[in-house]
Phi, psi and omega in degrees: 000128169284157226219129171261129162264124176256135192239099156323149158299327162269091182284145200290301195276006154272335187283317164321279201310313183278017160246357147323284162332279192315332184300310204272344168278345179287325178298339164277353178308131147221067090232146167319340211269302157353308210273324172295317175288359161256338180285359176275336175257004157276312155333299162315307190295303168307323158326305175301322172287349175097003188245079179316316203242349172273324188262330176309287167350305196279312173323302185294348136319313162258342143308317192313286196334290163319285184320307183309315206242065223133291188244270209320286193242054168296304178298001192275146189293176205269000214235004163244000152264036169253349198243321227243332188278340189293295187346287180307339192278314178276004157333285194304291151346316195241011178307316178282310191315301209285332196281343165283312150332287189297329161304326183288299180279049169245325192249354198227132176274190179277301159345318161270316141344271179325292178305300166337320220248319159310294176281019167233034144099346172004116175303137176338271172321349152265340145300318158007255159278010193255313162296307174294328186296315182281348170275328163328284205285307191309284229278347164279354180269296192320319171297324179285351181273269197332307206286311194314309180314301219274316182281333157310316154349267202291009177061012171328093152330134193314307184295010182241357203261323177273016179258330204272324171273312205294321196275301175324350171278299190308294164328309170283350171300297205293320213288309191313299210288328191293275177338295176331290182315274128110200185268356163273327160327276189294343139291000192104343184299335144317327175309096188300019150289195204265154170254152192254158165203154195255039188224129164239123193279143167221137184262122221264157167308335181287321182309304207288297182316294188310295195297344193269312178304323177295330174292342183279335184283335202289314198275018199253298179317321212265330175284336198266349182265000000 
């Protein structure tokens, strides 16, 4: 098979590594301030990257977060600060693991993904479940697109929509995890031979550069806090 070399804006095992990172500063956190300064340095990073309306999202997220716990819910009864502010916090917490994840599947296909995942020797059964699972969540947002279209159709009421969407979700949850399956079945991913791909990942001086400042950015927050 002839072999392309693609050279990502990310490459996928930089991408691996800085959700590592983030992973491992979300578990170094002792403070909110902490949490906001890695989630300030994923932000950064979708910005270089381009992902403009995804880092908007997050921002406008993470201003919410502070304010609602800054203002909103100090006036709040005693009895929506025993639940809503722990919520946020861990929101707030696990925020970069999600702004790092989503950068790695923004900039990286499930294709490249896979070859990564290969090439950096990965056990089998967790390319696996790891492949199917990230194939998993599109086609279940793509079904929540489809049912939502149909009920617009059908002039469905509001007070009516979420029972009219929740059971056809469910149903299509189960058959989509069944099909998944599947259709990895029928490629081969069972095979314990060695597997081939027509994608050769490289990793570029911007990779090497990106990974070394965020590691350096993450233990400077986690030691300085």
């Amino acid at each position: 098979m002839n072999k392309r070399t693609v050279i990502n804006h990310l490459d996928p095992r930089a991408g691996l590594w800085l959700l590592l990172m983030a992973n491992i500063g979300m578990f170094c956190q002792k403070n909110p301030e902490q949490g906001s300064m890695l989630s300030g340095i994923f932000l950064l990073l979708m910005l270089v990257y381009g992902l403009y309306k995804a880092a908007g999202k997050g921002i406008v997220l993470l201003v919410s977060f502070h304010l609602l716990l800054m203002y909103v819910f100090p006036q709040c009864p005693a009895w929506m600060n025993m639940v809503f502010p722990v919520l946020i916090n861990y929101s707030l917490r696990m925020l970069p693991c999600f702004l790092a994840g989503l950068l790695l599947l923004r900039t990286s296909s499930m294709q490249k993904m896979i070859a990564a995942m290969y090439t950096l020797y990965l056990p089998q059964g967790f390319i696996i479940a790891m492949s199917t699972t990230l194939r998993y969540f599109p086609a279940l947002k793509e079904e929540f697109v489809h049912i939502n279209a149909a009920m617009k159709l059908q002039n469905i009421s509001w007070a009516s929509r979420f029972e009219c969407t929740l059971v056809p979700l469910i149903v299509s949850a189960v058959n989509t995890s069944d099909e998944i399956a599947a259709a990895a079945v029928a490629r081969g991913i069972e095979n314990p031979g060695k597997k081939t791909s027509e994608i050769t990942l490289h990793m570029g001086i911007s990779d090497w550069l990106i990974m070394t400042l965020v590691t350096f950015g993450i233990l400077i927050v986690v030691i300085a806090g």
